[in-house]
Each structure stands twice: as C-alpha cells, then as structure tokens.
C-alpha positions in Angstrom: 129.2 94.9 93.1 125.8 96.8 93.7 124.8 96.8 97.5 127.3 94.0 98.2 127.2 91.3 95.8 129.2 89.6 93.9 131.0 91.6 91.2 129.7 90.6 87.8 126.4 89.1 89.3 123.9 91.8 90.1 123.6 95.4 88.5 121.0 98.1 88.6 119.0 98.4 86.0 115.5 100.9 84.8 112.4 99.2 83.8 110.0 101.4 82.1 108.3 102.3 85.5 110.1 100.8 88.3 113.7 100.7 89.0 114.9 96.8 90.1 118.0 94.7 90.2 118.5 92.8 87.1 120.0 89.2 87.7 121.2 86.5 85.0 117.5 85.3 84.8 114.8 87.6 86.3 114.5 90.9 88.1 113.6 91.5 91.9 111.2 94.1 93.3 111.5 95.3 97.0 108.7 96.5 99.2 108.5 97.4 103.0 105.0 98.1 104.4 104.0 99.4 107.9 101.6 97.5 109.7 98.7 100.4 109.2 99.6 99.8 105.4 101.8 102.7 104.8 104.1 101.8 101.9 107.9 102.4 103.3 109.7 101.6 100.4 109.0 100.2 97.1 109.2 100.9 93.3 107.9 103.8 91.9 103.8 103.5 90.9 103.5 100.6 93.4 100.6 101.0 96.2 99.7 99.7 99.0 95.8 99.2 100.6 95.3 97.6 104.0 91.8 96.0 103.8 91.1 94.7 106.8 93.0 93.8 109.8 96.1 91.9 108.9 95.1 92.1 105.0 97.0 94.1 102.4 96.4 94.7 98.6 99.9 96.0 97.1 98.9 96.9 92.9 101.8 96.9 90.9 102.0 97.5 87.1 104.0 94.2 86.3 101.1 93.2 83.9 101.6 89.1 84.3 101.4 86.3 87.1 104.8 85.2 86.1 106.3 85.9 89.2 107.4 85.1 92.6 106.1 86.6 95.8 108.1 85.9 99.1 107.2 87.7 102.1 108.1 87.8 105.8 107.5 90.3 108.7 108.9 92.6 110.4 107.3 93.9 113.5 108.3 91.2 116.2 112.2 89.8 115.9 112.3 86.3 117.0 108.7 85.5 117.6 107.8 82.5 115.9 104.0 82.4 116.7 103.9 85.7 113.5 103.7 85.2 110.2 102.5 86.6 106.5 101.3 84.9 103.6 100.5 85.6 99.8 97.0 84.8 100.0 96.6 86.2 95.7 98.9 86.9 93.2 97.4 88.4 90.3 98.9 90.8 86.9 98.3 93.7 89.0 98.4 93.2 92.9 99.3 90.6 95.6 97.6 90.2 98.2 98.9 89.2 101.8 97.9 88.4 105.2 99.4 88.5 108.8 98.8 87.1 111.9 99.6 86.5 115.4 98.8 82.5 115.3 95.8 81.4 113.7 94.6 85.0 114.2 94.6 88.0 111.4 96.6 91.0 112.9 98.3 93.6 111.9 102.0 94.0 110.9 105.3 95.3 109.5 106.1 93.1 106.4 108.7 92.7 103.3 107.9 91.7 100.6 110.3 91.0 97.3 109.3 89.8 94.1 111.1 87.9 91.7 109.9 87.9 88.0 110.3 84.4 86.6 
C-alpha cells in the first residue's frame, strides 16, 4: 500500500488545493515546522507564522472546525519536561504552543490533522 500501509486501506488522493491521504472516513494533513517557524513540510497553500516565542499560527484553507489537530515535538528525543499543545482550532488556522515545562519556548513540531 502507500508509504507502508495496509493494502486496500490508505491511497493517495488530490483535494482541490492540498494533496492528503484519503482513509475509509476522513483525510489526514501532515505538517513539520522548525522551531523559528519555518514550514518544512506541509500541503500546498498551508503557512506557517511564529508569533511569539513558543507560539505558532499555521492558516490552512480547510474552511470548517470539523477536524482534528494532534501535535507533538520534535526538537528534543526523550525529554519529557517538552511539550506542544493546540491552544485554537479555527476554519482557517490552528494555533499551537511549546514549551520547556510550564515555560513557552521554542521548538520543532508535527503536526497532522485529521478531518472528521
């Protein structure tokens, strides 16, 4: 199947803007941002805008909050004290924040959405 999974279960498919991976019941939407906000990899049209330390603003043309943000970071392997969170989800951007604690700070961070 497409980038390992199961035959049958996953294809690629073209939205009218972004290209995704259609599934049985929704589509998924795959981001990697830098921690100074540079926007590695992601569908076409997507942006990304780092705000303020540890806060990013990716816009994306899905037009609808019917969706599913999950996120995690990237920058430090095995160090449990990191983190990101999805601080908005609105019809055109998400907004997250990472930190080192309880303390806002930049960082590498995926980010794949799941259309519901």
């Amino acid at each position: 199947g497409a980038r390992g999974a199961p035959e049958g279960r996953v294809m690629p498919a073209t939205g009218p803007l972004n290209p995704y991976w259609s599934t049985r019941c929704s589509n998924l939407y795959g981001c990697h941002v830098d921690a100074d906000g540079t926007f590695q990899s992601g569908p076409p049209g997507w942006l990304c805008e780092k705000t303020a330390a540890g806060v990013y603003e990716i816009t994306h043309n899905l037009g609808t909050t019917e969706y599913l943000p999950l996120i995690g970071t990237a920058s430090v392997v095995g160090d449990y004290r990191v983190g990101a969170a999805v601080q908005a989800r609105e019809a055109d951007k998400v907004r997250v924040e990472t930190f080192d604690s309880v303390q806002l700070a930049d960082m590498a961070f995926v980010l794949m959405i799941i259309t519901l």
